[in-house]
PLY file of the C-alpha trace (Angstrom):
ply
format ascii 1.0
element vertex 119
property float x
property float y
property float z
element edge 117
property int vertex1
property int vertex2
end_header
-2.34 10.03 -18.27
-5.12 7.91 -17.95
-7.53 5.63 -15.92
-4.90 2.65 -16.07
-3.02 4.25 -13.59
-5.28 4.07 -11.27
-5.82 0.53 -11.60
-3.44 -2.58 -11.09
-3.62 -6.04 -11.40
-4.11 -8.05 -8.03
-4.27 -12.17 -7.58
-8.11 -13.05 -8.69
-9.35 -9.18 -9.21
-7.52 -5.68 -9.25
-6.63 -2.88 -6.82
-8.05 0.87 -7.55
-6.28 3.47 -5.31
-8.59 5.47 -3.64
-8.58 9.08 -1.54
-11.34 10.47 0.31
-11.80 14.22 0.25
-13.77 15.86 3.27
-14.59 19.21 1.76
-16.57 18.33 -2.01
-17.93 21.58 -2.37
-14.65 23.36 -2.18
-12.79 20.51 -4.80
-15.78 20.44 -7.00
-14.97 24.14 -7.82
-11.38 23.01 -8.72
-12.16 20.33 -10.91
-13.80 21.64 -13.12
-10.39 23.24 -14.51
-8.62 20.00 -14.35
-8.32 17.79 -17.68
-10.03 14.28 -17.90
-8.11 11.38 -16.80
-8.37 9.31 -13.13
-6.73 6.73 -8.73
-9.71 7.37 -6.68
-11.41 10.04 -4.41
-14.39 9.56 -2.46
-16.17 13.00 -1.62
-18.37 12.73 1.24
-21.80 14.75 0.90
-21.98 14.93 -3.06
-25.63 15.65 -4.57
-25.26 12.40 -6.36
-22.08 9.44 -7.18
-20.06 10.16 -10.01
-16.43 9.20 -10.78
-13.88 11.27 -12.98
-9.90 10.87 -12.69
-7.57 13.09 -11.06
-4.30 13.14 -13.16
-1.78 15.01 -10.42
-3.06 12.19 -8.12
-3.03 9.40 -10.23
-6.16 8.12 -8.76
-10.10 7.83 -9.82
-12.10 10.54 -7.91
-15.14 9.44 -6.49
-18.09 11.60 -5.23
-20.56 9.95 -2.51
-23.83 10.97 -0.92
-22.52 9.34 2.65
-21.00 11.31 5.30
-16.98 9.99 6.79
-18.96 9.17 10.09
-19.79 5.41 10.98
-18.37 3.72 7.66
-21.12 5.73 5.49
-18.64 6.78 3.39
-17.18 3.91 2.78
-19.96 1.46 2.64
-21.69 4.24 -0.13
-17.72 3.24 -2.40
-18.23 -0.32 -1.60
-22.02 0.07 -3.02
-21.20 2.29 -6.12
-18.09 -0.23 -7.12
-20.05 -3.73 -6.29
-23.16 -2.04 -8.95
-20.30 -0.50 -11.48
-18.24 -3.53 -11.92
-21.62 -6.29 -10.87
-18.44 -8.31 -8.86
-17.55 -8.43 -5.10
-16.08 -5.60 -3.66
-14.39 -4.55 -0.31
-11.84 -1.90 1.10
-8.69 -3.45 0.55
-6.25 -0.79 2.85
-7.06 2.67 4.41
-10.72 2.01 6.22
-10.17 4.77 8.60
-8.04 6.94 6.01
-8.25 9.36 2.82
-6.48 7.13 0.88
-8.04 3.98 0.25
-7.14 0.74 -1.52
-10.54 -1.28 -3.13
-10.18 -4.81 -4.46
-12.54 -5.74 -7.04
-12.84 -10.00 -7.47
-12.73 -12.08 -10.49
-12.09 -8.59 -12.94
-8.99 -7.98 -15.13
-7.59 -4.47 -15.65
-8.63 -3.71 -18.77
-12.10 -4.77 -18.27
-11.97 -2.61 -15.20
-11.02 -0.12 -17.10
-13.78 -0.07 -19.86
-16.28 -0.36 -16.76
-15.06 2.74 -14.96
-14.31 4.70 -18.39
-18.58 4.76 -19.32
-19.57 5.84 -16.18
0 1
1 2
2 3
3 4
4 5
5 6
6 7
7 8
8 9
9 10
10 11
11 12
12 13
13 14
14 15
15 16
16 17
17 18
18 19
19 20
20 21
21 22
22 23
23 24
24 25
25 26
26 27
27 28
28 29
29 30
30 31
31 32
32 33
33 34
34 35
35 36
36 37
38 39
39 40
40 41
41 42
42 43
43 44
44 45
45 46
46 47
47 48
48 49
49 50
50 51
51 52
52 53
53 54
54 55
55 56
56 57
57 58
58 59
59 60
60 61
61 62
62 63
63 64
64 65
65 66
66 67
67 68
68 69
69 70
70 71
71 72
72 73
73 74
74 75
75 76
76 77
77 78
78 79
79 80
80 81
81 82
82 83
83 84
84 85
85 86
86 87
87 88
88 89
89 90
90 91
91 92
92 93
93 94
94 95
95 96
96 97
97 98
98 99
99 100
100 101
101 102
102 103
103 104
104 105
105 106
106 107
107 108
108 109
109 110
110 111
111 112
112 113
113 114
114 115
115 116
116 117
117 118
């Protein structure tokens, strides 16, 4: 399992699945026993961003410094994507859920891929 299956081709850009967990502290003692590989969390309230992948979820775990009050989280995802990938970014489905969708413009998935895979 790997970081491709987190990420999917989309017209002009690609889709990254994305799921935002409330309670970092708790599922950063977790991951630590899970092996490398990534769809998407956001953590609310992380000391600083980082992204691994979640391979029972299929999706790219992201840690944030925002809180899920007011669009913080989400506009901190928007930010760390836009300065990842240098390209437009914006929540594609799931605003007001755990599980988000995020469209990246004018990227192809492998490309993606590489970009998220250094961080």
């Amino acid at each position: 399992m790997s970081i491709n299956e987190a990420v999917r081709k989309a017209s002009n850009g690609v889709l990254i699945d994305v799921e935002v967990v409330l309670n970092s502290a708790t599922w950063n003692s977790f991951v630590k026993f899970l092996p490398k590989n990534l769809r998407l969390l956001s953590l609310p309230c992380a000391d600083k961003e980082s992204i691994s992948f979640d391979p029972w979820r299929k999706r790219i775990k992201l840690k944030v410094k925002g809180k899920a009050l007011k669009g913080e989280a989400n506009n901190n995802v928007l930010v760390f994507f836009s300065k990842l990938f240098d390209r437009k970014v914006k929540i594609f489905s799931g605003e007001h859920s755990r599980k988000k969708t995020v469209f990246v413009e004018n990227i192809n998935p492998d490309d993606a891929v590489r970009k998220a895979g250094k961080w």
